[in-house]
C-alpha positions in Angstrom: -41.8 -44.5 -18.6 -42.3 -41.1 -20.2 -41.6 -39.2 -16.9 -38.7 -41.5 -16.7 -37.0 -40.3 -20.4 -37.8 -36.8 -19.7 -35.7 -36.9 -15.9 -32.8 -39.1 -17.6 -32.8 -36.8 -20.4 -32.3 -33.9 -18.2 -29.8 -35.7 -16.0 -27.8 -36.7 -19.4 -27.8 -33.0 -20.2 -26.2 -31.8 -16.9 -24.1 -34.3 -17.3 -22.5 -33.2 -20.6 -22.4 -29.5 -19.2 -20.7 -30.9 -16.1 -18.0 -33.0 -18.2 -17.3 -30.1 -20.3 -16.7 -27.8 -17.4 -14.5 -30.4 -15.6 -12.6 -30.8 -19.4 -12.1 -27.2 -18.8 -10.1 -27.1 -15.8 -8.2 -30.6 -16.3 -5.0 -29.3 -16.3 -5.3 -27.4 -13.2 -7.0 -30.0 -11.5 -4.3 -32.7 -12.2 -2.2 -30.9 -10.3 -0.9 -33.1 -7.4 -1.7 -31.9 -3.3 1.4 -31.5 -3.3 2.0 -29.5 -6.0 -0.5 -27.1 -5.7 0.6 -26.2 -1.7 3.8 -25.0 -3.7 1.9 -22.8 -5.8 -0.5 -21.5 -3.6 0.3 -17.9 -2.6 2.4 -17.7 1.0 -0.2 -16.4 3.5 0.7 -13.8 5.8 1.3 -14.2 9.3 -1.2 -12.7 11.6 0.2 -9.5 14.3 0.4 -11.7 17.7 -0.5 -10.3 20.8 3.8 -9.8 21.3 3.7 -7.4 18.7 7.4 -6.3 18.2 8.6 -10.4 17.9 7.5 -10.9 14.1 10.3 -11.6 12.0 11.2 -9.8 9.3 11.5 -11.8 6.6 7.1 -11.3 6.8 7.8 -7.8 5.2 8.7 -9.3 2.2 6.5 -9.0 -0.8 4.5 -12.0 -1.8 3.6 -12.3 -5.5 0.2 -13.5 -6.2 -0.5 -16.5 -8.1 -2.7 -15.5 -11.7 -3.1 -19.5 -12.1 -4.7 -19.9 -8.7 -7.4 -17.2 -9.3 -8.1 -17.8 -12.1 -9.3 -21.1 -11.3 -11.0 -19.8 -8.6 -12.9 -17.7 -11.0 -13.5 -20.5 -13.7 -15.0 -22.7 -10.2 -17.2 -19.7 -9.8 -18.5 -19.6 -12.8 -19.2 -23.0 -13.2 -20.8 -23.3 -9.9 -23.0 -20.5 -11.1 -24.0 -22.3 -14.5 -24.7 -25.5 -12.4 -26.6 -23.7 -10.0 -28.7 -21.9 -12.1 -29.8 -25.2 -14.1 -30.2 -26.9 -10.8 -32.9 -23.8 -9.8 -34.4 -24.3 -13.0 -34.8 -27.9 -12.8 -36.2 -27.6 -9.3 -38.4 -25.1 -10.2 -39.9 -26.7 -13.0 -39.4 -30.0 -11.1 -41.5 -28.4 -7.6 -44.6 -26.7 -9.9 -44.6 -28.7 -13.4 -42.8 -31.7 -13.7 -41.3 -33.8 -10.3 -38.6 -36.2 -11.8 -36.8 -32.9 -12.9 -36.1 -32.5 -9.2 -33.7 -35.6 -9.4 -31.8 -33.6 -12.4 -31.1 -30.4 -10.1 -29.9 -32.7 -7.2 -26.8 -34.3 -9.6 -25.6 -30.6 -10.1 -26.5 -29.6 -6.4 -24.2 -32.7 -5.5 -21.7 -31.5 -7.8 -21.2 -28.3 -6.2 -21.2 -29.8 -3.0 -18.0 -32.3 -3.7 -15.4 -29.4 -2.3 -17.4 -29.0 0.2 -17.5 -32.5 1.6 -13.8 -32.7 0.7 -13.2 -29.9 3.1 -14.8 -31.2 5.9 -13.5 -34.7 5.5 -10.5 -33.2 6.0 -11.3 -31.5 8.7 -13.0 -34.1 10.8 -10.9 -36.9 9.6 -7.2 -35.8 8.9 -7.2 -32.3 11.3 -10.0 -34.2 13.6 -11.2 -31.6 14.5 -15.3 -30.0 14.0 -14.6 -26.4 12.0 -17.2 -24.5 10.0 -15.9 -26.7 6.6 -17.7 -30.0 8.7 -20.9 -27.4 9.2 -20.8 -26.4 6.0 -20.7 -30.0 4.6 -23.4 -31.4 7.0 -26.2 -28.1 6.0 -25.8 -27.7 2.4 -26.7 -31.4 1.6 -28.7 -32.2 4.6 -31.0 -28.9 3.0 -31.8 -31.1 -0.2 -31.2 -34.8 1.2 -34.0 -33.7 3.8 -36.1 -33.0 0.7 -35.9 -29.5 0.3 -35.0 -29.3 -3.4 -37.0 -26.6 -4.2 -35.0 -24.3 -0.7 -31.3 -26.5 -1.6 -31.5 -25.1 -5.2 -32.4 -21.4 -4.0 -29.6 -21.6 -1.3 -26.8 -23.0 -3.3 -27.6 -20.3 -6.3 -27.7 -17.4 -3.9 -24.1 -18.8 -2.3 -22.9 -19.4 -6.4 -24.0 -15.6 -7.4 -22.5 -13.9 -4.1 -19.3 -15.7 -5.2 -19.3 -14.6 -8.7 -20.6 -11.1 -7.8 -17.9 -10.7 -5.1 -15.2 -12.2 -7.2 -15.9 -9.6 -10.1 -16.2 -6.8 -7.4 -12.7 -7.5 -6.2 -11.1 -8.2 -9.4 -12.6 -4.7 -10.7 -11.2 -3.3 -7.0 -8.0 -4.8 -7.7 -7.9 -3.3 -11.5 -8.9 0.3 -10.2 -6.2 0.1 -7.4 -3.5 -0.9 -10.2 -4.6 1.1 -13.0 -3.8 4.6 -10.3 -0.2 3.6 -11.6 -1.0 3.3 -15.4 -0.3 0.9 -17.8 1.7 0.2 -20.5 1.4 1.1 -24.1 1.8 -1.4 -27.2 4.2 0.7 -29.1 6.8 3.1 -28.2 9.0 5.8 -30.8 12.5 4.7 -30.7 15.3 7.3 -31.8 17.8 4.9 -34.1 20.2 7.5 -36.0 18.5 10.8 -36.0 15.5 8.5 -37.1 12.4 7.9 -35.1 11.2 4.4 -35.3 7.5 3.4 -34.0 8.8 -0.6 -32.3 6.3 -2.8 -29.9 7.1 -1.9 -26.2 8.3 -5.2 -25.2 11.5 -4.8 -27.6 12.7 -2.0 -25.9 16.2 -2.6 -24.0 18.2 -0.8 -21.5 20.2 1.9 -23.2 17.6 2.9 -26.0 16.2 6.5 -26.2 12.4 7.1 -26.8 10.7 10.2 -27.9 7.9 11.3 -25.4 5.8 14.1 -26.6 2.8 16.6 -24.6 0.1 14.9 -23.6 1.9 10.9 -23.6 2.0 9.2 -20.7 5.8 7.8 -19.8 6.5 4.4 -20.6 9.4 3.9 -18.6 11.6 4.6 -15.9 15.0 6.6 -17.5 17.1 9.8 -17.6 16.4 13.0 -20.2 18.9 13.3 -22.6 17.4 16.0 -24.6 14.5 18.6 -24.3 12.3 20.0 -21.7 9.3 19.3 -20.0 6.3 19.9 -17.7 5.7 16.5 -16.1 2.7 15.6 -14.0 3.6 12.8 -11.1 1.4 13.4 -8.7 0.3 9.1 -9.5 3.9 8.8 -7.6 4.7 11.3 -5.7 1.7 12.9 -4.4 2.5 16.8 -6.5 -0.1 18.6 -7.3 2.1 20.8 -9.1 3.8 19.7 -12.5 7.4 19.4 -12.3 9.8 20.9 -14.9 12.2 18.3 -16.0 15.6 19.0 -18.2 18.5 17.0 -19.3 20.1 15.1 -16.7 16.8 14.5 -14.4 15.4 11.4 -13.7 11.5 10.5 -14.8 9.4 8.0 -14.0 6.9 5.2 -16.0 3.2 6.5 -15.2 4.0 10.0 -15.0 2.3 12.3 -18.3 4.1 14.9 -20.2 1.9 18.1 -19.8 3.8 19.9 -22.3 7.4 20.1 -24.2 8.9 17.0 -25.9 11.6 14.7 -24.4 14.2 12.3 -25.0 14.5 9.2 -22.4 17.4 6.6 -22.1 15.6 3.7 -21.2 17.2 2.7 -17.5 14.3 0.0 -16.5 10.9 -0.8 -18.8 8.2 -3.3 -17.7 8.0 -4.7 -14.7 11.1 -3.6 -13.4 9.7 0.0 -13.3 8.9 1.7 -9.9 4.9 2.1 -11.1 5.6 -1.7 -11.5 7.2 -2.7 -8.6 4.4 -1.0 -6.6 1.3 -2.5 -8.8 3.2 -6.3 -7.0 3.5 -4.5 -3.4 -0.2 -3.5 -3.9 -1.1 -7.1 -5.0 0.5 -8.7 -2.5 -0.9 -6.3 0.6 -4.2 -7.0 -0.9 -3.2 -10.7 0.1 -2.5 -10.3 3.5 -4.5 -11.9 6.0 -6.6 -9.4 8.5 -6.3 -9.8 12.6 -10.4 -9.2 12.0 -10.4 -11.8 9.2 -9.0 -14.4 11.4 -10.8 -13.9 14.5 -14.0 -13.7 12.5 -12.8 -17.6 11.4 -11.5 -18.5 14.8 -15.4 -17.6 16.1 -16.8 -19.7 12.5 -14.9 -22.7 13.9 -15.4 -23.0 16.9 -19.1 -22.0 17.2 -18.8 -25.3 14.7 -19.5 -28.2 17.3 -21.9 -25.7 19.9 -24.0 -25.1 16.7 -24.3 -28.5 16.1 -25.1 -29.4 19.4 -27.8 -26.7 19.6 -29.1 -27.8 16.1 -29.9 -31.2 17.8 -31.4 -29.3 20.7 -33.8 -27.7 17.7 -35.0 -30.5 16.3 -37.7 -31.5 18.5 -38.6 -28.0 19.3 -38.8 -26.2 15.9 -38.6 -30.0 13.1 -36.2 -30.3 10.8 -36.4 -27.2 9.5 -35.5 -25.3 12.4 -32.7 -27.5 12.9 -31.6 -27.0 9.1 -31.6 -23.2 9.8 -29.7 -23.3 13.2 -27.0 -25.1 10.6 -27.3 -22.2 8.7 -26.4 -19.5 10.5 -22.8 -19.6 10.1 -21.6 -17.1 12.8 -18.5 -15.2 12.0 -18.2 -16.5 8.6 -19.1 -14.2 5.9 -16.0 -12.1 7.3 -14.0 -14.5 5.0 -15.5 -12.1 1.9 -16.0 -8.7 3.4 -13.0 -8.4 5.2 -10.6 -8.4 2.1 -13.1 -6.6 0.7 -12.4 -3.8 3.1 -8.7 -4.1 3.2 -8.7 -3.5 -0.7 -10.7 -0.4 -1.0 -8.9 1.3 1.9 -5.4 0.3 0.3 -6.9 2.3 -3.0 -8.2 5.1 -0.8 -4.4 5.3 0.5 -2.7 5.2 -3.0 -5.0 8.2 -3.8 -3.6 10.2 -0.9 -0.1 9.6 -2.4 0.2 7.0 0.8 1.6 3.1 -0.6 1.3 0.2 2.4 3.9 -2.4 1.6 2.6 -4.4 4.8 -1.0 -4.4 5.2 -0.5 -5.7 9.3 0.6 -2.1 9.9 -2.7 -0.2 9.3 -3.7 -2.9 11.9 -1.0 -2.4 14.4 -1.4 1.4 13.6 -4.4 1.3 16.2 -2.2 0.2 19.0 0.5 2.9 18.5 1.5 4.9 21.4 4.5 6.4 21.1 5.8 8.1 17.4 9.8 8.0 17.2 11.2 11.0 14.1 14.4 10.8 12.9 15.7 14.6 12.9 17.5 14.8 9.4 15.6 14.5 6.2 12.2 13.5 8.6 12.0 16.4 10.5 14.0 19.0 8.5 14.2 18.9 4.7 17.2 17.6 2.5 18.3 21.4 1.7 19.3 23.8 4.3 18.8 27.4 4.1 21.6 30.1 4.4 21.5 31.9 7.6 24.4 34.7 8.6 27.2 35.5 6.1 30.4 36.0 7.9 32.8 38.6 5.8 36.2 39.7 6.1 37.3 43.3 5.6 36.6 44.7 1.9 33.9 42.6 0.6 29.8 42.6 1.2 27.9 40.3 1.9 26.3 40.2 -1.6 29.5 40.2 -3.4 30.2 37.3 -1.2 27.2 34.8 -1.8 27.3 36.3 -5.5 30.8 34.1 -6.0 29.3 31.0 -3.6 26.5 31.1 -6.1 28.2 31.1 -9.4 30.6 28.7 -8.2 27.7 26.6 -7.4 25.4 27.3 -10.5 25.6 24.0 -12.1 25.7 21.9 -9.2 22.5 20.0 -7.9 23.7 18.8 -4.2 21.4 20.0 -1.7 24.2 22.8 -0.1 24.3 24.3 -3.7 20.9 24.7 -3.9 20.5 26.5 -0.6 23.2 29.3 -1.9 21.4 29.9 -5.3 18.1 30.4 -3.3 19.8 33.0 -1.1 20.8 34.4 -4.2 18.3 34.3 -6.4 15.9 35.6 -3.2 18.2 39.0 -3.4 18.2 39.4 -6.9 21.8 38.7 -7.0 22.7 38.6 -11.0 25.5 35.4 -11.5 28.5 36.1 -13.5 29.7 33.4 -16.1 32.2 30.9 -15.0 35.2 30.6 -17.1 36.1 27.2 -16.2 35.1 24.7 -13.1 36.9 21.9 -11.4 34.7 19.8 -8.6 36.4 18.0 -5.8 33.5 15.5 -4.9 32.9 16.0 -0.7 34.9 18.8 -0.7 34.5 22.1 -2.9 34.6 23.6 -5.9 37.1 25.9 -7.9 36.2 28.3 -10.6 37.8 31.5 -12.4 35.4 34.2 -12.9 36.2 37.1 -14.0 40.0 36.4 -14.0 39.6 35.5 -10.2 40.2 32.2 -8.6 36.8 31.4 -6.8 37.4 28.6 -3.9 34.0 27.2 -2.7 33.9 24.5 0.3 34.7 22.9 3.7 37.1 23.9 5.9 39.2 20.7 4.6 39.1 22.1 1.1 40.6 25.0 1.8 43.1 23.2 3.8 44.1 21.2 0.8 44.1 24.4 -1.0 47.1 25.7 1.9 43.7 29.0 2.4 44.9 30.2 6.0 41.9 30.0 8.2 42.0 33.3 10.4 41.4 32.3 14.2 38.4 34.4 14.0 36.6 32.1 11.8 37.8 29.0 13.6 35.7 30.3 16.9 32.6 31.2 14.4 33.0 27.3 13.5 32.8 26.2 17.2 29.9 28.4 17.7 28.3 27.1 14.6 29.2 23.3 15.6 27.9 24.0 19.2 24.1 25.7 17.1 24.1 22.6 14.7 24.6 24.8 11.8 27.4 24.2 9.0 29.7 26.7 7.3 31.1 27.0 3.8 34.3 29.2 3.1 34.6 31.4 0.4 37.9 31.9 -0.8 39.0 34.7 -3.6 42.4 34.1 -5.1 44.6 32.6 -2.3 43.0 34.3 0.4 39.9 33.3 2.6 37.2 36.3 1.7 34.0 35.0 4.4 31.6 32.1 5.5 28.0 31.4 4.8 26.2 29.5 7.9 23.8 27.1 6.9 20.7 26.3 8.9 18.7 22.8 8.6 15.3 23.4 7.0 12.5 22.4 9.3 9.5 21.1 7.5 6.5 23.6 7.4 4.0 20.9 8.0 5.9 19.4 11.1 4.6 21.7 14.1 0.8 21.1 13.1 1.5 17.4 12.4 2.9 16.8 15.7 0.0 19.2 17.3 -2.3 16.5 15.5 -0.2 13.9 16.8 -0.8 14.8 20.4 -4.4 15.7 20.1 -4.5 11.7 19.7 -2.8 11.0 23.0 0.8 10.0 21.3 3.9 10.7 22.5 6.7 12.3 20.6 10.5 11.7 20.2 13.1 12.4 18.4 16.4 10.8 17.5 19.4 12.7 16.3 23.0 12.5 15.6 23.3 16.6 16.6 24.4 17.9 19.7 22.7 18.2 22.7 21.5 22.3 22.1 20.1 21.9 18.6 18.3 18.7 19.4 16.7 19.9 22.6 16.2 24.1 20.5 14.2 21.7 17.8 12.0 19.5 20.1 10.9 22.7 21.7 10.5 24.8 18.6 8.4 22.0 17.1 6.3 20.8 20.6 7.9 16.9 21.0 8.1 15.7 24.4 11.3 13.8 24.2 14.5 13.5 22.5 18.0 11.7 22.2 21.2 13.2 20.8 24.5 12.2 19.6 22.6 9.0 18.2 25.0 7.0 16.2 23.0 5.3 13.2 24.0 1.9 14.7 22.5 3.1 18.0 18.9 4.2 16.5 17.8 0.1 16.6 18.6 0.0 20.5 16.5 3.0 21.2 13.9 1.8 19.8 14.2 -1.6 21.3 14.6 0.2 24.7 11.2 1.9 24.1 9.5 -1.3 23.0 10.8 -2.9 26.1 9.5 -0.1 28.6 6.1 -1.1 26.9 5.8 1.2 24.4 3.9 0.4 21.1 6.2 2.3 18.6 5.6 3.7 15.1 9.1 5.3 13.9 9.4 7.6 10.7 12.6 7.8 8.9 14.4 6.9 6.4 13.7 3.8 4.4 17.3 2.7 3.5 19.6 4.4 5.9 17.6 3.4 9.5 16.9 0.1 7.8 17.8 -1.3 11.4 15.8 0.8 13.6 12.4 0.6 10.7 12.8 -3.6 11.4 12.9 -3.2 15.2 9.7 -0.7 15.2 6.3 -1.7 15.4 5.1 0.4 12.6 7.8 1.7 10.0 6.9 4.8 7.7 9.0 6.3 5.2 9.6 9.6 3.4 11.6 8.5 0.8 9.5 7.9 -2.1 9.0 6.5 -5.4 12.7 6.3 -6.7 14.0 4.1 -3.9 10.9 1.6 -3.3 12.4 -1.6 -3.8 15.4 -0.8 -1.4 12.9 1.2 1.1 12.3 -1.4 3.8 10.1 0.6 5.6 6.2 -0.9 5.5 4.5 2.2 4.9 5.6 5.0 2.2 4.6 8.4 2.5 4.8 8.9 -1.6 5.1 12.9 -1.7 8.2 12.8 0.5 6.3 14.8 3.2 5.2 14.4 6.3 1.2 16.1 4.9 -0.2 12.5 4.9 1.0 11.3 8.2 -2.4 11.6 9.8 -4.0 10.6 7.5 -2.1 7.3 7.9 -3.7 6.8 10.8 -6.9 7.9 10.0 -6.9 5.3 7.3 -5.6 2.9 9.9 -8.7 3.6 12.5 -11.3 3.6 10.1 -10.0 0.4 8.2 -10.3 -1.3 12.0 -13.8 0.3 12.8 -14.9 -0.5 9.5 -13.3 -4.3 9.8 -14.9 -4.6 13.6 -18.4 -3.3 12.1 -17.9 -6.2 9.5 -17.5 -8.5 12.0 -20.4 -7.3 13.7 -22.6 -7.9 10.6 -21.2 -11.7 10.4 -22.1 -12.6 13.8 -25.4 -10.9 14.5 -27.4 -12.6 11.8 -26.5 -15.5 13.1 -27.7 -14.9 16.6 -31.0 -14.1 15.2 -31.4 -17.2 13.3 -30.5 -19.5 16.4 -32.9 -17.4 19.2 -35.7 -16.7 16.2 -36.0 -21.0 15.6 -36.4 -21.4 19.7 -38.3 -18.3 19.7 -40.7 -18.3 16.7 -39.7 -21.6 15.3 -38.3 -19.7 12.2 -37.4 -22.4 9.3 -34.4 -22.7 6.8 -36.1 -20.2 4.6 -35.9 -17.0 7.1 -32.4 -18.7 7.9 -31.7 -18.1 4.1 -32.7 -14.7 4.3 -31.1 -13.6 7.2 -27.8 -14.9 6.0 -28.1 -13.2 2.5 -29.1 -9.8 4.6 -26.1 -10.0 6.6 -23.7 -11.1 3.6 -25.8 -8.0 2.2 -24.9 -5.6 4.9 -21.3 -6.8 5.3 -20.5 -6.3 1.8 -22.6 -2.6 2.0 -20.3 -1.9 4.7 -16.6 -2.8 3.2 -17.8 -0.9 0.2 -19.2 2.2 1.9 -15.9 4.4 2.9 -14.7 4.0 -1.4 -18.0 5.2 -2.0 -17.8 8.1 0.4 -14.5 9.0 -0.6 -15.2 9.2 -4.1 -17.8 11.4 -3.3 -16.0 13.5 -1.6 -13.0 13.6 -3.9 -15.6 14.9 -6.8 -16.9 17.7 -4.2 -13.3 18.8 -4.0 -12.8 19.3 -7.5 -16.1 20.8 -8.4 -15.4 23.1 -5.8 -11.7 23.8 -7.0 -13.4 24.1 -10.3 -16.1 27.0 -9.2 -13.1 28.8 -7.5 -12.1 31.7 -9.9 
């Protein structure tokens, strides 16, 4: 009677810690099946072996739902409570006191219930024998067998590798966000002359804020007054601090090194670009890997076979060895370390200024064959450099680009900066301007010195009845013929010379492409240029192939022509303006940067607006697949050794237990090892930059 109280007192007990948990999560739980489909997050759709057919609505972002995990992390906790009384109570129960035992099988069979939902709906509704019907057959069949003592130890060691890998992530996740800062309580708010301290979420569109040295800033907006030295290498990749003046464009996340600013607030919150990529982060980190799913496929349908072969066990090895043959769960620990993997290779990309919008492209990265370059802004940089100056009789060449430079002082386009460089690299010293008037895609006109100063196109001057001298006209063919522009120079009413500009190549682009071959990939280029500067830059650079006089509507069919011949293409461009061509493309990578992420429809930007990290890209794509194939390998092999060691040396559910924890051990050692050695190596290279004098 005595043991009785004592065992129903215990049960009562769980009981009460059971109602209160399931009190806990009534409101989620309530949800309808129907309900909760809508809320779960969208799952992304797996490359197929026809690799250029995926639509591409799948490149949109998918937002993850907070509710959903955090009731996955409120069943992992409770699961762990439960657990941990139920090994208690068995413990006790198997050296002390027996009738305890029935205590710790009420909360076992609590944490079993979604199990045994899951495979009733697989065998029943799906009809069909997965690793959710193996899974609901072991676990009880462990205890119900009378095991307590091994049920209790096996459904605490699955409850802590839940909760331990759930707080792993979610401190993964935090670390990957956290690169792009976060946002501060208060903000100072100039109102009148005045500044105001206000809470950050008052802020609107159109107020100025006061940054100062050493604050981080809180939101995306335009200087109206100051200067600074800004650090935005979180962004952009720098390693140098930028200097940023009235006018220029800053970003939330980026820290004023020194000087003091004023901001007109453009976009605060989440509509920020260090927002916008914390939810492309988030939802890559969702994505469902090739590995990932294969891993499952092999979980289910070694399902029936293991089965099968734990019948075959029973009369060789008892129940035991049958129990462990249930047990050993081929293929499915992948579920855990493959996301696992995914998520500390997305944060070892962010780090190398590199942001994956679509995590199936460092998967399909692997398969690439063929790299396609768009010529201008890829290949070549946004701002030319001057090469010849043509003059006229009567006037140098320095008095020349002297004018062109004045003219252009205050002007930020990319042919204006090219001129001042010129200048500036000869030591030219700029007159004032008297007075400035701008024709927008044309030219410029400005008095200096009591001289009208004409700036521009050939169209400009037209419009400005200049005579163009025939001599200059055939320069213009010659130029048109090299791929090189010219902008007249007028003085007064009369055409004074030309400066030729040359396109810029990118100093990194002849090793990248080097590198690019030293991995068996062919090379192309696409260009809207003629024929001769096309063909003068694939040779100058090393790329094997090229096509010229591309109209932008034409890029898509090239690439579509590729992809039919076979090819497996990854094309780099530009994220808004070969929108076309970036969907038709295998892989899409994009050089545009932090300020036009949301419009960028490319799947993979390069955040530094260089080509440095393009290796890297792949790098980070092979080793991601190595380390997600090694994962695999540590899901599968375990369970190999459990089945051959039961026919072998009759091993039991206990050494099934252990083999499954050592592989769960080794698959999570191995999704966490590349962080760990690139954190290691990231401190070597800044003690070492630290040592240098």
């Amino acid at each position: 009677m005595i043991n009785l109280l004592i065992a129903g007192g215990a049960l009562v007990y769980t009981g009460v810690k059971l109602y209160k948990s399931l009190k806990e999560t009534k409101v989620s739980s309530s949800l309808s099946t129907e309900e909760k489909e809508v809320i779960l997050t969208k799952e992304k759709i797996t490359p197929s072996s026809d690799l250029h057919n995926q639509p591409a609505e799948d490149n949109l972002p998918v937002v993850k739902d907070e509710n959903r995990t955090d009731d996955i992390k409120k069943t992992a906790n409770q699961d762990f409570i439960i657990s941990s009384v139920s090994l208690g109570l068995s413990t006790v129960g198997a050296l002390v006191y027996p009738p305890l035992i029935i205590a710790s099988i009420a909360g076992m069979a609590y944490i079993t219930r979604p199990i045994w939902q899951k495979g009733y709906r697989s065998l029943f509704k799906k009809r069909q024998v997965d690793i959710a019907v193996i899974d609901s057959i072991a676990l009880p069949a462990i205890f119900l067998t009378g095991h307590y003592f091994i049920a209790a130890v096996a459904y605490w060691l699955y409850a802590i590798s839940q909760k331990l890998l759930l707080k792993t992530e979610d401190q993964s996740v935090k670390s990957l966000i956290s690169i792009f800062g976060e946002q501060p309580n208060f903000v100072w708010v100039l109102k009148d002359d005045v500044e105001i301290e206000m809470p950050f979420d008052a802020l609107k569109v159109g107020d100025i804020i006061v940054v100062n040295a050493g604050e981080a800033i809180p939101i995306d907006g335009i200087i109206t007054d100051g200067i600074a030295s800004i650090d935005q290498h979180t962004l952009t990749g720098e390693s140098q601090p930028a200097e940023k003046g009235v006018g220029d464009k800053v970003f939330a996340s980026t820290v004023v090194l020194s000087g003091r600013i004023n901001i007109q607030v453009e976009q605060a919150g989440k509509d920020t670009v260090a927002a916008k990529i914390g939810d492309i982060l988030i939802s890559t980190i969702e994505f469902k890997t090739a590995i990932q799913s294969r891993g499952q496929e092999i979980a289910d349908k070694s399902a029936l076979p293991t089965i099968v072969v734990s019948g075959l066990a029973l009369p060789v090895a008892g129940v035991s060895g049958a129990l462990a043959v249930l047990g050993s769960c081929m293929g499915d620990n992948v579920r855990i370390t493959s996301p696992l993997s995914v998520l500390n290779f997305l944060k070892i990309a962010s780090e190398q200024s590199i942001l994956i919008k679509d995590g199936r492209a460092l998967e399909l990265l692997s398969k690439v064959d063929t790299v396609v370059f768009d010529k201008t802004g890829t290949l070549t940089q946004e701002q030319p450099h001057v090469g010849k100056i043509y003059t006229l009789p009567d006037i140098e060449e320095n008095e020349l680009l002297m004018y062109a430079a004045a003219a252009e002082y205050k002007q930020a386009h990319p042919v204006a900066k090219a001129i001042i460089q010129a200048a500036n690299e000869r030591e030219l010293s700029l007159p004032d301007i008297d007075e400035a008037k701008y024709d927008i895609g044309y030219g410029i006109k400005v008095s200096i010195e009591n001289q009208l100063i004409r700036v521009g196109s050939v169209r400009f001057m037209e419009m400005e009845e200049i005579v163009i001298l025939e001599e200059i006209k055939n320069m213009m063919s010659d130029c048109h013929d090299s791929g090189h522009s010219l902008v007249m120079v007028a003085i007064n009413n009369q055409l004074a010379g030309a400066i030729e500009l040359h396109a810029t190549i990118r100093p990194e682009a002849k090793s990248i492409i080097k590198n690019l071959h030293q991995r068996n990939l062919s090379t192309y280029i696409i260009s809207g240029d003629h024929e001769k500067p096309t063909q003068r830059l694939a040779k100058e650079l090393g790329i094997d192939n090229y096509f010229a006089d591309t109209l932008p509507e034409n890029k898509a069919n090239l690439i579509e022509q590729l992809i039919d011949a076979g090819k497996v293409v990854c094309f780099v461009g530009d994220g808004i303006n070969d929108s076309i061509a970036l969907k038709k493309a295998h892989v899409s990578i994009s050089l545009k940067g932090a300020s036009t992420i949301a419009t960028d429809t490319a799947q993979i930007i390069l955040m530094d607006e260089s080509l440095k990290h393009l290796c890297q890209v792949f790098d980070i794509a092979s080793d991601l697949n190595t380390n997600l194939n090694t994962g695999l390998v540590t899901t599968i092999v375990p369970g190999l050794v459990t089945i051959s060691s039961v026919f072998l040396i009759h091993m039991g559910i206990v050494g099934s237990i252990v083999v499954f924890n050592v592989g769960l051990l080794a698959g999570v050692t191995n999704s966490m090892w590349p962080l760990v050695e690139h954190n290691k190596n990231s401190k070597n290279r800044v003690n070492e930059k630290t040592r240098t004098p």
